[in-house]
C-alpha positions as CSV (number, residue, x, y, z in Angstrom):
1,X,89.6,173.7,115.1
2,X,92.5,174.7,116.9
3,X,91.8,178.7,116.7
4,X,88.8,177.7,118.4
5,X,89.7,175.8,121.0
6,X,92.4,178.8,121.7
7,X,89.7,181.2,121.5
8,X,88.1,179.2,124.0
9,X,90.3,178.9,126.5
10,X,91.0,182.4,126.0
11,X,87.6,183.2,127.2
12,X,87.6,181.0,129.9
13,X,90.8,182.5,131.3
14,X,89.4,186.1,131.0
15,X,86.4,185.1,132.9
16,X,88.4,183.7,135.4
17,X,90.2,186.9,135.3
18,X,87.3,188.9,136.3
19,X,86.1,186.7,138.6
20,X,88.8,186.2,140.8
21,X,89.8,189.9,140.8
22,X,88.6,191.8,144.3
23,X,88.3,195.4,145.0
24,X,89.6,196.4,148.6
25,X,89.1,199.3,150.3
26,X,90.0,201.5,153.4
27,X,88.0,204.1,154.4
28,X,88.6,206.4,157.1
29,X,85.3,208.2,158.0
30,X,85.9,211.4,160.1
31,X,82.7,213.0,161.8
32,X,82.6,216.6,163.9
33,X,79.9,217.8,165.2
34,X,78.3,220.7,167.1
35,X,75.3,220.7,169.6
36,X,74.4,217.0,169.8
37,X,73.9,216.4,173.1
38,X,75.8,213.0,174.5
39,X,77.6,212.5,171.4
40,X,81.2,213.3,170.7
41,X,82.0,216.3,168.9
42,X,84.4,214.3,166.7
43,X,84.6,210.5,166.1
44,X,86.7,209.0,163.5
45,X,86.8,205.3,162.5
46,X,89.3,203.1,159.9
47,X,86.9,200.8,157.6
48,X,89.2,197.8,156.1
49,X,86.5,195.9,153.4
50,X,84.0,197.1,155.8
51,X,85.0,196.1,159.0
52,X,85.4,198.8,161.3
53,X,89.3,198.3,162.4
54,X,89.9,201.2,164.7
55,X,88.3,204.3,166.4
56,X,89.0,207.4,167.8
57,X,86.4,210.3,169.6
58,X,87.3,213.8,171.0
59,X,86.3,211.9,174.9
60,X,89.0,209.4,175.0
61,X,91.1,211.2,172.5
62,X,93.1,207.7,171.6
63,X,92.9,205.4,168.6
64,X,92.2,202.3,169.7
65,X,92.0,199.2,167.8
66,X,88.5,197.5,167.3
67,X,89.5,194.1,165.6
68,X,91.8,191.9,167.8
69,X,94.2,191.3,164.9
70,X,94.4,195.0,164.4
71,X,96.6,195.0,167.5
72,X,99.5,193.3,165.3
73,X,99.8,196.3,163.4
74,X,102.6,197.6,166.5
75,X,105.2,194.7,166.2
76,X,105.5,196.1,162.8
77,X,105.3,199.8,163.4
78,X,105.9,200.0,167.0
79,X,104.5,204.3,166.9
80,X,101.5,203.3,164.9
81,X,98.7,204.0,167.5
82,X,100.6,207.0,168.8
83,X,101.0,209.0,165.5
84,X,97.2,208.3,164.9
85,X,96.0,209.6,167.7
86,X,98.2,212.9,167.3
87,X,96.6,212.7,163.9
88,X,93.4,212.7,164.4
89,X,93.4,215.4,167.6
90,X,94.8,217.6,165.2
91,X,91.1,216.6,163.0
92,X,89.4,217.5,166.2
93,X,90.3,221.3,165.5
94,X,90.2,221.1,161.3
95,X,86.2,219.8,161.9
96,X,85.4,222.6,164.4
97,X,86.6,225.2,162.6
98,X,85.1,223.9,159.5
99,X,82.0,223.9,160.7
100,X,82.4,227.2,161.8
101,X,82.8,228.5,158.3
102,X,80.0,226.7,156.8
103,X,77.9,228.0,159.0
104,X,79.0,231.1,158.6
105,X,78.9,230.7,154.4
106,X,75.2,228.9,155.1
107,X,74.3,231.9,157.4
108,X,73.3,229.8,159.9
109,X,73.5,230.3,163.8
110,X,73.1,227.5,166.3
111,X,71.2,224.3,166.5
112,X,73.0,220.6,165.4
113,X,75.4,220.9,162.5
114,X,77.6,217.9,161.1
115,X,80.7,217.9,159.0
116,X,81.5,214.4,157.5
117,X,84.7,213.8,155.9
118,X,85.7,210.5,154.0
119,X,88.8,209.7,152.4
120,X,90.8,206.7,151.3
121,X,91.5,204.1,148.4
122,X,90.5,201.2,146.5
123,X,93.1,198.5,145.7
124,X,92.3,196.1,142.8
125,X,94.5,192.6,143.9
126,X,94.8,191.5,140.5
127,X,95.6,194.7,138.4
128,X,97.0,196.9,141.9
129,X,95.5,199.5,140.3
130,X,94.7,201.8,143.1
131,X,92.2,205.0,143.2
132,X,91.9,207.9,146.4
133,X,89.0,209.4,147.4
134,X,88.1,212.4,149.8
135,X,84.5,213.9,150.0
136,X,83.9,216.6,152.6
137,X,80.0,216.9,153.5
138,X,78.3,219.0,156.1
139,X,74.7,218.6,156.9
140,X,74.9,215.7,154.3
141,X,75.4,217.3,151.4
142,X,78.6,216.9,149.2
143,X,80.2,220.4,149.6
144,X,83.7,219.8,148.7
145,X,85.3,216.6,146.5
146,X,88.9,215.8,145.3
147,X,89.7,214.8,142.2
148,X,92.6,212.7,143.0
149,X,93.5,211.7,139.4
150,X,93.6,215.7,138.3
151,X,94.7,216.9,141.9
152,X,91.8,219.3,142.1
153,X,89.7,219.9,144.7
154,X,85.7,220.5,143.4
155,X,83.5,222.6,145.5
156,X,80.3,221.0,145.1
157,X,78.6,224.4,146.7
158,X,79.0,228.0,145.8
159,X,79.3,228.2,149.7
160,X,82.8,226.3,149.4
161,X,84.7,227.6,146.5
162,X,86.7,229.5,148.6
163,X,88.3,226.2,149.9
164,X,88.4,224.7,146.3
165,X,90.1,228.2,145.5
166,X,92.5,227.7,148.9
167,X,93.6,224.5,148.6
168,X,94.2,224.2,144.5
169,X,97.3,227.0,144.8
170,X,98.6,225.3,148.2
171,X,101.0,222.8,146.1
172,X,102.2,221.4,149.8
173,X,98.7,220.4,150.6
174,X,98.1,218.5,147.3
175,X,101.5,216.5,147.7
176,X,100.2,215.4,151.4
177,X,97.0,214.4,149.7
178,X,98.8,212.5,146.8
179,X,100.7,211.1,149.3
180,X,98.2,209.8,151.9
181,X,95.8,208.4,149.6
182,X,97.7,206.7,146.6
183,X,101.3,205.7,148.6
184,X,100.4,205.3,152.4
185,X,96.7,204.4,152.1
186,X,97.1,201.3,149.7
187,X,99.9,200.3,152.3
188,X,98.4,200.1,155.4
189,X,95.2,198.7,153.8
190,X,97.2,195.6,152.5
191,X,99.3,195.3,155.9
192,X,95.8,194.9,157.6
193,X,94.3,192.4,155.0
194,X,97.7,190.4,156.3
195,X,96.5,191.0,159.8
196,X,93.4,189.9,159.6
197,X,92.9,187.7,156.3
198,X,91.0,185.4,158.5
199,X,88.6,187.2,158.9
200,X,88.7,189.4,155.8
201,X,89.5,186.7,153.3
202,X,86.5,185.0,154.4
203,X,83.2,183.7,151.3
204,X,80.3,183.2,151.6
205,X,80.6,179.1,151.6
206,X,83.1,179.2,154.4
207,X,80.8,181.5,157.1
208,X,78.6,180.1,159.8
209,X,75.4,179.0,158.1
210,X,73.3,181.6,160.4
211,X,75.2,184.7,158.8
212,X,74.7,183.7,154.9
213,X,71.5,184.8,154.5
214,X,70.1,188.3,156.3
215,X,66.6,188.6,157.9
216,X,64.8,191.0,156.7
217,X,62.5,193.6,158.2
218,X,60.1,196.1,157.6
219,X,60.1,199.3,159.8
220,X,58.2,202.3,160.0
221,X,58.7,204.9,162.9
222,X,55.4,207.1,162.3
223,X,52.0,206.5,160.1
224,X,53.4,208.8,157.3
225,X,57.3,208.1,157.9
226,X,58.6,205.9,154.9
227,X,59.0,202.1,155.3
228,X,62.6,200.6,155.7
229,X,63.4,197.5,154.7
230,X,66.4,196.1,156.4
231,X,68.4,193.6,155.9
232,X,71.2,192.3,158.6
233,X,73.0,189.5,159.3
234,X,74.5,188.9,155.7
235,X,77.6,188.0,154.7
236,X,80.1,188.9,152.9
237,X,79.2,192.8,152.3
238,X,78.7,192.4,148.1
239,X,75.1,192.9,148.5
240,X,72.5,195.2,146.8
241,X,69.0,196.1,148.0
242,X,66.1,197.8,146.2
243,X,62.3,198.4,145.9
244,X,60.8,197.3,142.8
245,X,57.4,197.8,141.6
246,X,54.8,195.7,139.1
247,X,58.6,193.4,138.8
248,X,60.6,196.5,137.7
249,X,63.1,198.4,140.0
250,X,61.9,201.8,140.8
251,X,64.5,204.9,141.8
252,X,62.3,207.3,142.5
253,X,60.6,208.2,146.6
254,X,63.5,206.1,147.5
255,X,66.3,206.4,150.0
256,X,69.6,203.8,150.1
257,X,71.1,203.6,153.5
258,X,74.6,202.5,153.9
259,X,76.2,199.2,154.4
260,X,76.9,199.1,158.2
261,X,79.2,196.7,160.0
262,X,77.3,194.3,163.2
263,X,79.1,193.7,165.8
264,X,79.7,189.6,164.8
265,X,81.4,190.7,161.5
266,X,78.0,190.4,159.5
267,X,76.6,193.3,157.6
268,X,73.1,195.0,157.6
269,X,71.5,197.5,154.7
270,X,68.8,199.1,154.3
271,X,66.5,201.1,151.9
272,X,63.4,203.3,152.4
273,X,60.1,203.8,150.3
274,X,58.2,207.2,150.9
275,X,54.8,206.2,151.4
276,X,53.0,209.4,151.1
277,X,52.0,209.2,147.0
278,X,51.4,205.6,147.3
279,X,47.2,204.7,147.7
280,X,47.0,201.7,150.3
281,X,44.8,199.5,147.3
282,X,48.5,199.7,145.3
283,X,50.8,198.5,148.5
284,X,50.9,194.9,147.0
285,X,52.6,196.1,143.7
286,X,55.4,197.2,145.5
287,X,58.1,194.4,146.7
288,X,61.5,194.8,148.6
289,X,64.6,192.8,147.0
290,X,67.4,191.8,148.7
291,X,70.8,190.3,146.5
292,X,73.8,188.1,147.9
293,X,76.7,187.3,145.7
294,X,77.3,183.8,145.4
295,X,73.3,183.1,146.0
296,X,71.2,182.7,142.8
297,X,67.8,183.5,144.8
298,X,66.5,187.4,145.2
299,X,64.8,187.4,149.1
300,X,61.3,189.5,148.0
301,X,59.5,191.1,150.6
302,X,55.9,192.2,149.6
303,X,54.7,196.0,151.1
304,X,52.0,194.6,153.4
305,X,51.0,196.0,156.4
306,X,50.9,193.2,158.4
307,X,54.6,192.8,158.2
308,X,55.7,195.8,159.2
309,X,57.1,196.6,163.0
310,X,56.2,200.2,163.7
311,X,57.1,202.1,167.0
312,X,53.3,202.9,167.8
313,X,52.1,199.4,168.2
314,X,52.8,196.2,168.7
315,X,55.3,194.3,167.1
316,X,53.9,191.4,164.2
317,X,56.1,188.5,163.1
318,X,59.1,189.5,160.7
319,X,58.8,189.1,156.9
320,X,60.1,185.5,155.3
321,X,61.3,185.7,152.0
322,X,59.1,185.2,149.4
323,X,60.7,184.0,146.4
324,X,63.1,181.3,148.5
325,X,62.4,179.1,151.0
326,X,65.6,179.7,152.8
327,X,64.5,180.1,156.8
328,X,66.2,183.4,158.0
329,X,66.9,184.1,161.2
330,X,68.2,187.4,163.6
331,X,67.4,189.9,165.7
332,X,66.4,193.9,164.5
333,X,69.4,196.4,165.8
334,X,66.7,198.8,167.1
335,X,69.2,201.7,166.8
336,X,69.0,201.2,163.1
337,X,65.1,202.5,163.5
338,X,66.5,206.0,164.8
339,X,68.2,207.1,161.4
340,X,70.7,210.3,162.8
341,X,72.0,212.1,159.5
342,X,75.8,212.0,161.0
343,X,75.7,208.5,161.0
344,X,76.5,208.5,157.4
345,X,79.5,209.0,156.0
């Protein structure tokens, strides 16, 4: 009786374990581009547990901060702001001549061209375990990835193995990387969890009652462009969002957007159904699920035309979750309806 009771508690204790253990993360999201009219060829922005934190473009050419408590960050390291921005104007001139060689490798003239790079860590609070990151896209495919763990760089296209073969033998370049994303990454990303824990630390339970649950919407730009279901206004950012079909998820003529910050701290997502294989008598099989952690109920949004706010007429009343009777409320971030491929990093 007393083994079980032990083995009992035992349990309990592990599932509190893995419960209370949280994954943080900072991301910085580095985006050059070439021929976009009105738009900075480079922008670069810090994401602390996805809140954007600071932000740089080749315009201003200064990192600012973006969250009040950010601003902290100098009574601590007084040439913070100033050794970022030298950082990232040297980026400024790694993405344009980047791009230059892929489209060179891509045999490709002008026109719009984007090169995406995002690197970083992930901090487990119970374990500190800690894991880097750095992919390097261009036209939003993966060309180049690091293996932190082996300290090899990957190229992901034949077009890039001269960089994987470039940067393996530079041992100097490797150390930096090491460096950067497993020493002074996990650093600053807990130094700005202190700064802003307010606001970071924050559950669902605690947030204002309008920014627990998300509206959600269904868009569609053209007649034959696929249907977006967006969520926004949700909070905190462990969310998932899918299409199912007949009750069972489906992974195919589907697109997954990225979780993007609002500008009150909430968070939006989205995910898009191609339309063009799908009869209109079928429409009602197929159903949009949206998932909060810490809320039992799934918001459902049933495929029906009448629900669905198009740029070519007018606009009908939003979709109400159909499997909760949870009133959501919000407004629809119009930009998200005009999807540009650098916005994703």
């Amino acid at each position: 009786e007393v083994m079980r009771l032990l083995l009992l508690l035992l349990l309990l204790l592990s599932l509190f374990l893995l419960v209370s253990t949280v994954i943080h993360s900072l991301r910085y999201a580095h985006t050059g581009s070439s021929e976009i009219p009105n738009v900075p060829d480079t922008v670069a922005v810090v994401i602390v547990d996805g809140y954007q934190t600071n932000h740089y473009d080749s315009i201003t050419r200064k990192m600012v901060p973006t969250q009040t408590w950010m601003s902290r960050v100098s009574e601590d390291d007084p040439d913070y702001w100033e050794r970022e921005t030298s950082f990232w104007r040297d980026q400024e001139q790694y993405a344009r001549m980047h791009i230059e060689f892929y489209k060179e490798r891509f045999n490709q003239s002008g026109g719009i061209h984007v090169l995406q790079v995002s690197h970083g860590c992930e901090w487990d609070d119970e374990t500190g375990e800690v894991h880097g990151f750095d992919v390097v896209r261009y036209d939003g495919e993966d060309v180049l990835i690091l293996d932190v763990k082996a300290r090899r760089w990957i190229a992901m296209k034949p077009q890039a193995l001269s960089y994987q073969h470039r940067y393996n033998k530079d041992e100097g370049w490797l150390e930096f990387m090491d460096h950067r994303l497993l020493k002074e990454c996990p650093e600053s990303l807990k130094k700005s969890l202190d700064y802003g824990k307010s606001t970071l630390q924050r559950t669902v339970t605690d947030h204002p009652p309008e920014f627990k649950l998300p509206s959600v919407y269904l868009l569609q730009k053209t007649p034959s462009s696929p249907v977006s279901c967006l969520a926004t206004g949700f909070y905190p950012h462990r969310a998932a969002i899918f299409w199912r079909k007949d009750g069972e998820e489906i992974h195919e003529q589907v697109d997954h957007g990225e979780l993007l910050n609002n500008h009150d701290g909430s968070f939006q997502m989205s995910v898009d159904l191609n339309m063009s294989l799908i009869r209109a008598d079928d429409w009602r099989r197929y159903h949009c699920v949206f998932q909060l952690s810490g809320v039992e109920e799934d918001m459902v949004t049933e495929l029906d035309p009448a629900l669905i706010r198009t740029n070519w007429g007018t606009a009908v009343a939003r979709a109400e979750p159909a499997s909760c009777n949870l009133k959501v409320t919000g407004s629809v971030p119009l930009v998200c309806m005009l999807k540009c491929p650098w916005a994703r990093y």
